[in-house]
C-alpha positions in Angstrom: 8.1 -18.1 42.6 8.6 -20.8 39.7 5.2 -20.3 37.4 3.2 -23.3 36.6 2.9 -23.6 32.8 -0.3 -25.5 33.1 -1.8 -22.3 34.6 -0.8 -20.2 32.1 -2.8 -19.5 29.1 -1.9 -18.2 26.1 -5.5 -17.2 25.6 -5.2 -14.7 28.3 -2.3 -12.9 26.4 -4.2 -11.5 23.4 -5.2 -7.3 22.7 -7.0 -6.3 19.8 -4.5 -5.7 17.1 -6.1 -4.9 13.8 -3.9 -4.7 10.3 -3.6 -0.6 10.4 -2.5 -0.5 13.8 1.3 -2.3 12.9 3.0 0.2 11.0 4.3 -1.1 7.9 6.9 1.6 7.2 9.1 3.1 9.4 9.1 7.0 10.3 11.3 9.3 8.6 13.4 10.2 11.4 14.0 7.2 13.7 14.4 9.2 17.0 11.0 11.0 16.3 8.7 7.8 17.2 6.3 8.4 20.1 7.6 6.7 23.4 5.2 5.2 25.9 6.6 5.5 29.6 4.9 3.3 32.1 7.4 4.6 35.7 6.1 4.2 39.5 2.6 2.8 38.2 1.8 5.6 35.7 1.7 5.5 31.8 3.4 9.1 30.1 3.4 9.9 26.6 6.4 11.4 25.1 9.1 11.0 22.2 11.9 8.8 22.2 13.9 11.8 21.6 13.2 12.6 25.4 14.8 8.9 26.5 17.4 10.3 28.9 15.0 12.5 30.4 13.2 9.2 32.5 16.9 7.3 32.9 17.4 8.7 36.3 19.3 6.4 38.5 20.5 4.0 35.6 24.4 4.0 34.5 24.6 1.4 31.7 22.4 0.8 28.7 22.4 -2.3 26.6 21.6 -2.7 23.0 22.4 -5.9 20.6 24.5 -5.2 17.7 23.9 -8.3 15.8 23.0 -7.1 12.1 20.1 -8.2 9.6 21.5 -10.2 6.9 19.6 -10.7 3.4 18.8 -14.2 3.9 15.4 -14.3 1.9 16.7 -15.6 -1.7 13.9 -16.5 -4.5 15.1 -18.7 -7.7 13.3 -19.5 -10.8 12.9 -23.2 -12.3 12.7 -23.1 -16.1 9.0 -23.8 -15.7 8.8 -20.5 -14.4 8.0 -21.6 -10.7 9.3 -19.1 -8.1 10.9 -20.9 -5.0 12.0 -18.8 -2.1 14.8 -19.7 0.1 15.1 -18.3 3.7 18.0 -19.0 5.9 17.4 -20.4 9.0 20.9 -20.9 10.7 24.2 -22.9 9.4 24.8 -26.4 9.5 28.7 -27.3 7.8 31.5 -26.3 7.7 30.5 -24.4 11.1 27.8 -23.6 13.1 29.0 -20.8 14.3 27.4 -18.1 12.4 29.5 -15.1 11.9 32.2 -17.8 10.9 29.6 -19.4 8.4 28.9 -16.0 6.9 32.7 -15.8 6.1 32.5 -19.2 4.1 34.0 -18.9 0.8 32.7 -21.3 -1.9 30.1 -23.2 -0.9 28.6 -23.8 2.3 24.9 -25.8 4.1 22.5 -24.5 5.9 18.7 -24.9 7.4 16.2 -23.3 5.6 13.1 -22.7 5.0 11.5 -23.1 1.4 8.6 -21.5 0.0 6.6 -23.8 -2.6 8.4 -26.7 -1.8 6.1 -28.9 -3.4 7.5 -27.6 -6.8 10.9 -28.8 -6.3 11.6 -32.0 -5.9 14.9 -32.7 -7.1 17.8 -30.8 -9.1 19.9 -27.7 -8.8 18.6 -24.2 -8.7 20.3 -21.4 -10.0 20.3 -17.1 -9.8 22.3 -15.1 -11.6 22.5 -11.3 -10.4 24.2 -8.6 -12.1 26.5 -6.5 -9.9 29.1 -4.0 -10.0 32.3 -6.3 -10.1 30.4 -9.1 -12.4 28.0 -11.6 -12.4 27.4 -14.1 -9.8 26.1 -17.1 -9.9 24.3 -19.1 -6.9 23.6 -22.2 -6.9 21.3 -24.3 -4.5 20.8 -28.2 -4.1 18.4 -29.4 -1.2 20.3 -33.0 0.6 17.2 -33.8 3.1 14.1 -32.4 4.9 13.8 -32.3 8.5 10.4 -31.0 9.5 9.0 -28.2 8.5 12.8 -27.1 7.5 15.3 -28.5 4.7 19.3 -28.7 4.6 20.8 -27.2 1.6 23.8 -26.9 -0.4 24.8 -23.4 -1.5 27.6 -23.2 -3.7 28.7 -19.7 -6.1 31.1 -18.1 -8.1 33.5 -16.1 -7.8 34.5 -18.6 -5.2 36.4 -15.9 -3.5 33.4 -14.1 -2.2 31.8 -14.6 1.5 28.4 -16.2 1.5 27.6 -12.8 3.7 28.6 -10.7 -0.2 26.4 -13.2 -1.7 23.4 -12.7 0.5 24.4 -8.9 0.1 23.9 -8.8 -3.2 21.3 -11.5 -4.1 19.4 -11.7 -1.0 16.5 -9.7 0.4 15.8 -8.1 3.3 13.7 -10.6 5.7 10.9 -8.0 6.7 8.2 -9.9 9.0 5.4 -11.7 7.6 3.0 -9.3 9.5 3.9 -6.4 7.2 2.5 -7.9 3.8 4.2 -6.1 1.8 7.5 -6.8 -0.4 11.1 -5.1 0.8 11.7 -1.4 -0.8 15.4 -0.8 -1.3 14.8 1.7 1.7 14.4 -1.1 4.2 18.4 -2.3 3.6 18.9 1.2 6.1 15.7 1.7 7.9 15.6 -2.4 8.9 19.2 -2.2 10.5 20.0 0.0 13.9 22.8 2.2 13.1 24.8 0.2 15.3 24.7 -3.2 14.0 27.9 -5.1 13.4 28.3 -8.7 13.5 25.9 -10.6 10.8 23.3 -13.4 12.2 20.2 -12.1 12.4 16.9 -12.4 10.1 15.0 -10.2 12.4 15.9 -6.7 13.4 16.3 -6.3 17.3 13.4 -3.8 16.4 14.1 -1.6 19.9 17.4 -0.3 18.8 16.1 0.8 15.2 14.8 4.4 17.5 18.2 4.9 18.3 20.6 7.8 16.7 23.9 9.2 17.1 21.7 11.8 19.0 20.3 9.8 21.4 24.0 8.3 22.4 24.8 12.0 23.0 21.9 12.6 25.6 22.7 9.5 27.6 26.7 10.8 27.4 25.3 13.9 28.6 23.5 12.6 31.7 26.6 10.2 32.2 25.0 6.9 31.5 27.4 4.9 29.3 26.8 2.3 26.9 27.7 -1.3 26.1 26.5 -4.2 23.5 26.0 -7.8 23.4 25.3 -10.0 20.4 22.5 -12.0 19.9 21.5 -13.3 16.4 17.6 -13.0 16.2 16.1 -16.7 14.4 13.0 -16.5 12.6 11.6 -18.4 15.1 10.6 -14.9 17.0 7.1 -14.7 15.1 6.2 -18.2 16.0 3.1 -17.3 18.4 2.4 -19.9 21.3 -0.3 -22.5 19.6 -3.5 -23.6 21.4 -1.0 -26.8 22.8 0.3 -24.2 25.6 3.7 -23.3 26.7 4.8 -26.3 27.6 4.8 -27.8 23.8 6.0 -24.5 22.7 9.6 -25.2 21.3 11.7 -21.6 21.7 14.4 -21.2 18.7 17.3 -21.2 19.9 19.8 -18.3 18.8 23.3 -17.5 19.2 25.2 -15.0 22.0 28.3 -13.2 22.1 29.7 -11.7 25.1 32.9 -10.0 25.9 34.3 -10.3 28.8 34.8 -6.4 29.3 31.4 -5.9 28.8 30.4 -8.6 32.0 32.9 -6.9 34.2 30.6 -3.7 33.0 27.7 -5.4 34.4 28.8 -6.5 37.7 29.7 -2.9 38.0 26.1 -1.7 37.3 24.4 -3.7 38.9 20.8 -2.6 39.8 21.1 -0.4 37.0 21.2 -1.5 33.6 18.4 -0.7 31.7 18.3 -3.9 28.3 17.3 -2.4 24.6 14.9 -4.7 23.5 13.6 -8.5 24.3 17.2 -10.1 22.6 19.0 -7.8 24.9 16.8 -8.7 28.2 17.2 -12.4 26.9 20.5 -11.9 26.6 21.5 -10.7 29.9 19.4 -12.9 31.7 21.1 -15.9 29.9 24.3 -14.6 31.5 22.8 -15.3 34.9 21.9 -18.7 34.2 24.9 -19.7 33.0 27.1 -18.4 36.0 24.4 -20.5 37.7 25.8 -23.4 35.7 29.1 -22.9 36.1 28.9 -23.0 40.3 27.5 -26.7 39.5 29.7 -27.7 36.7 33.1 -25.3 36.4 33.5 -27.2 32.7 29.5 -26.2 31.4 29.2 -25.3 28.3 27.1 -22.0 27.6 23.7 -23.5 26.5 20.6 -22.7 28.0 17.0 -24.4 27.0 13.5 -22.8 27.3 13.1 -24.5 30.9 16.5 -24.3 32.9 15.3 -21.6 35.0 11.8 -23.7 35.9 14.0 -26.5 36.9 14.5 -28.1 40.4 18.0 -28.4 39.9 18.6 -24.6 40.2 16.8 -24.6 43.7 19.3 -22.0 46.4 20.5 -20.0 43.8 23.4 -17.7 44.1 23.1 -14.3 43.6 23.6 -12.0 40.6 26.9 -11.0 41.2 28.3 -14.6 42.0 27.4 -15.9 38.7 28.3 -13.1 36.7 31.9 -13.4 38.7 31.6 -17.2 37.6 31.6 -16.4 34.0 34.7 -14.5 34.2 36.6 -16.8 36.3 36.5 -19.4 34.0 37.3 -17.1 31.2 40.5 -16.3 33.2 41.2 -19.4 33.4 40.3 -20.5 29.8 42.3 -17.6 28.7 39.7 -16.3 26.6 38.0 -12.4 26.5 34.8 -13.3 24.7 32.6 -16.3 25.4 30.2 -18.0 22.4 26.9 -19.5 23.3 23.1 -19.9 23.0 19.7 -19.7 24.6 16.0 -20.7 24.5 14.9 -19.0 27.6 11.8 -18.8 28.3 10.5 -15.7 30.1 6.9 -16.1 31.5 4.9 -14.8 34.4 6.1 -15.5 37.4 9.6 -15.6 36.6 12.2 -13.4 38.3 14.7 -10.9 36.7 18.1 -10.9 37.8 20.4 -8.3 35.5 17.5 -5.8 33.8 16.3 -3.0 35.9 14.3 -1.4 33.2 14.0 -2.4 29.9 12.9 -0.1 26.1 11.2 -2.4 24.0 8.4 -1.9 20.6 4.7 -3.3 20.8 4.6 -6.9 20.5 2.1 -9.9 18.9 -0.8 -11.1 20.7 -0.2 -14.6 22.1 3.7 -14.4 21.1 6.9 -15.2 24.1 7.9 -11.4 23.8 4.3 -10.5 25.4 4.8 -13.0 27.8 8.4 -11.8 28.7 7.1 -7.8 29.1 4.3 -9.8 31.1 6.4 -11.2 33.7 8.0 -7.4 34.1 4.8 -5.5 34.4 2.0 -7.7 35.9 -1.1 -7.5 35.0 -0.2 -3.8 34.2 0.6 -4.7 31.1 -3.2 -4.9 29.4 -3.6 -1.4 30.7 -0.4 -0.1 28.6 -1.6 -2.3 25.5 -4.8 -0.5 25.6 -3.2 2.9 26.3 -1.6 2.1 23.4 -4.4 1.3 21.0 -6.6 4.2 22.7 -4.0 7.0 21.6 -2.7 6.1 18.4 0.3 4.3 18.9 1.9 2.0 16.1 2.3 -1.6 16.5 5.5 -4.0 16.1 8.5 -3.9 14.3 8.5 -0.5 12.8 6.2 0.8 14.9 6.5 2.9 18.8 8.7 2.5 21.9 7.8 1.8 25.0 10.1 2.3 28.2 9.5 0.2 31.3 11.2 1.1 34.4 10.3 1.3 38.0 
């Protein structure tokens, strides 16, 4: 069934969330948050230390390693006017971003800046004291594009990556929801102890429940693990505005696959339970593209908000065809990893091809993540959500798990 967006309000996707539901500090052990179960129509209330324990049937779990970076930066005019700096996604000398956060020197990016209207023109500088020295970063906006601006940074020592610069002069981009300022706590407790490749300025907030102790009681039960990469934009907390889904504009963020890990999937098919909304996104990008690459052998690995909606993609081929797609044209490319990006759009009514369960935290009223966990449960989902808020269940980013499987 392909939804109609016209049908679909936004308005309909809302709960109740008041400021001390969302939990604005994680727990002190990460394994030791409460887990919602909602399995064969019934919601269960455990810990997430007892994940396995529902996993039953499932072989392969799939959590994205992408890592937080510090890209919120704050600089000082001489009038004593604070500007802050967040990093949206790179623009020259690559737009790759793991390659851009290996730029030495200087390098441009999309931002956003905070009390703009206070600088107009001029360089901005920081200084920050470290271990090995002083280093200097410097910042020079060229143009504005929207709500967003392109800007220069350059530092010295030249030799360091714009990733040690970040490091060491950047802070951690907690959400807006939390109100609060970063503690030097949230550098650990805002990262899964997985994460690897830099991208992201949002955790993939599913995976931060996750411990060494966890992997062990999968291993124990024989259900392996894999990852994919998926750099989480800022554009994640945009909620859907009162223009509807079809003016909503989805960020689009990067993916990295390996080609191990699709040969992983085909192998697992029907049971492959996703770690969080990047991971289901992920995955179900992977489908769409083998669906592109039956069309056009040469397509490049893009997908906007609306492929899936689209005529175009009418007799589909099946899950395994287009995952077997993707690695024939790696084979004959040559290559063992494939680069690309998405702007799915996962509403009611669509259809899930790769997921057959998914772990996932408590999401914003009116936001796409609500809508994605929508289109999984039915109308189930307000019963959960008010489950939720009946028995004491912390909101968001640092708050509860839930696990959804059927």
């Amino acid at each position: 069934m392909i939804p109609d967006f016209n049908k679909i309000s936004i308005s309909e996707f809302t709960y109740p969330l008041t400021d001390e539901r969302i939990a604005k500090f994680p727990l002190e052990k990460r394994d030791e948050s409460k887990l919602l179960v909602y399995k064969n129509s019934r919601i269960l209330e455990d810990r997430f230390t007892h994940l396995a324990d529902y996993l039953d049937g499932y072989s392969l779990v799939v959590l994205n390693d992408t890592k937080v970076v510090r890209a919120r930066l704050l600089f000082r005019k001489p009038t004593g006017s604070v500007i802050e700096v967040f990093c949206l996604e790179p623009v020259s000398p690559t737009t790759e971003i793991q390659l851009a956060f290996q730029q030495k020197g200087s390098c441009t990016w999309k931002c956003l800046v905070g009390n703009a209207k206070r600088w107009k023109v001029g360089v901005l500088e920081s200084t920050v004291e470290t271990n090995f020295g002083n280093v200097l970063l410097k910042v020079e906006m060229l143009s504005h594009e929207g709500d967003s601006f392109i800007l220069k940074f350059a530092w010295q020592p030249e030799i360091l990556t714009f990733a040690e610069v970040l490091e060491v002069a950047g802070k951690v981009p907690l959400p807006p929801y939390l109100h609060r300022e970063a503690n030097p706590s949230d550098a650990l407790t805002y990262q899964t102890v997985y994460a690897r490749y830099e991208g992201s300025v949002a955790a993939p907030t599913a995976g931060l429940h996750f411990t060494p102790g966890i992997f062990q009681t999968l291993k124990n039960r024989q259900i392996s693990h894999d990852y994919v990469t998926l750099h989480v934009g800022a554009g994640t907390f945009k909620p859907v505005g009162d223009e509807g889904l079809e003016k909503h504009e989805m960020h689009t963020e990067q993916i990295v696959v390996n080609k191990q890990t699709i040969e992983k999937l085909i192998e697992n098919q029907g049971k492959i339970l996703a770690v969080g909304t990047t991971s289901v996104r992920t995955l179900e990008s992977l489908f769409w593209y083998g669906v592109k690459l039956e069309k056009e052998p040469d397509a490049g690995f893009l997908i906007h908000q609306f492929d899936p909606y689209n005529a175009e993609f009418a007799g589909e081929i099946g899950t395994e065809k287009a995952l077997q797609n993707i690695i024939k044209m790696m084979n004959a490319r040559g290559i063992c990893q494939i680069h690309g990006s998405t702007q799915l759009m996962i509403v009611p009514g669509y259809k899930y091809r790769l997921i057959s369960g998914m772990v996932t935290n408590f999401h914003q009223p009116q936001s796409t993540l609500l809508l994605l966990i929508a289109a999984w449960l039915g109308d189930s989902w307000k019963d959960i959500y008010n489950y939720a808020l009946n028995h004491e269940f912390r909101f968001l980013s640092y708050g509860d798990a839930c696990l959804f499987v059927r």
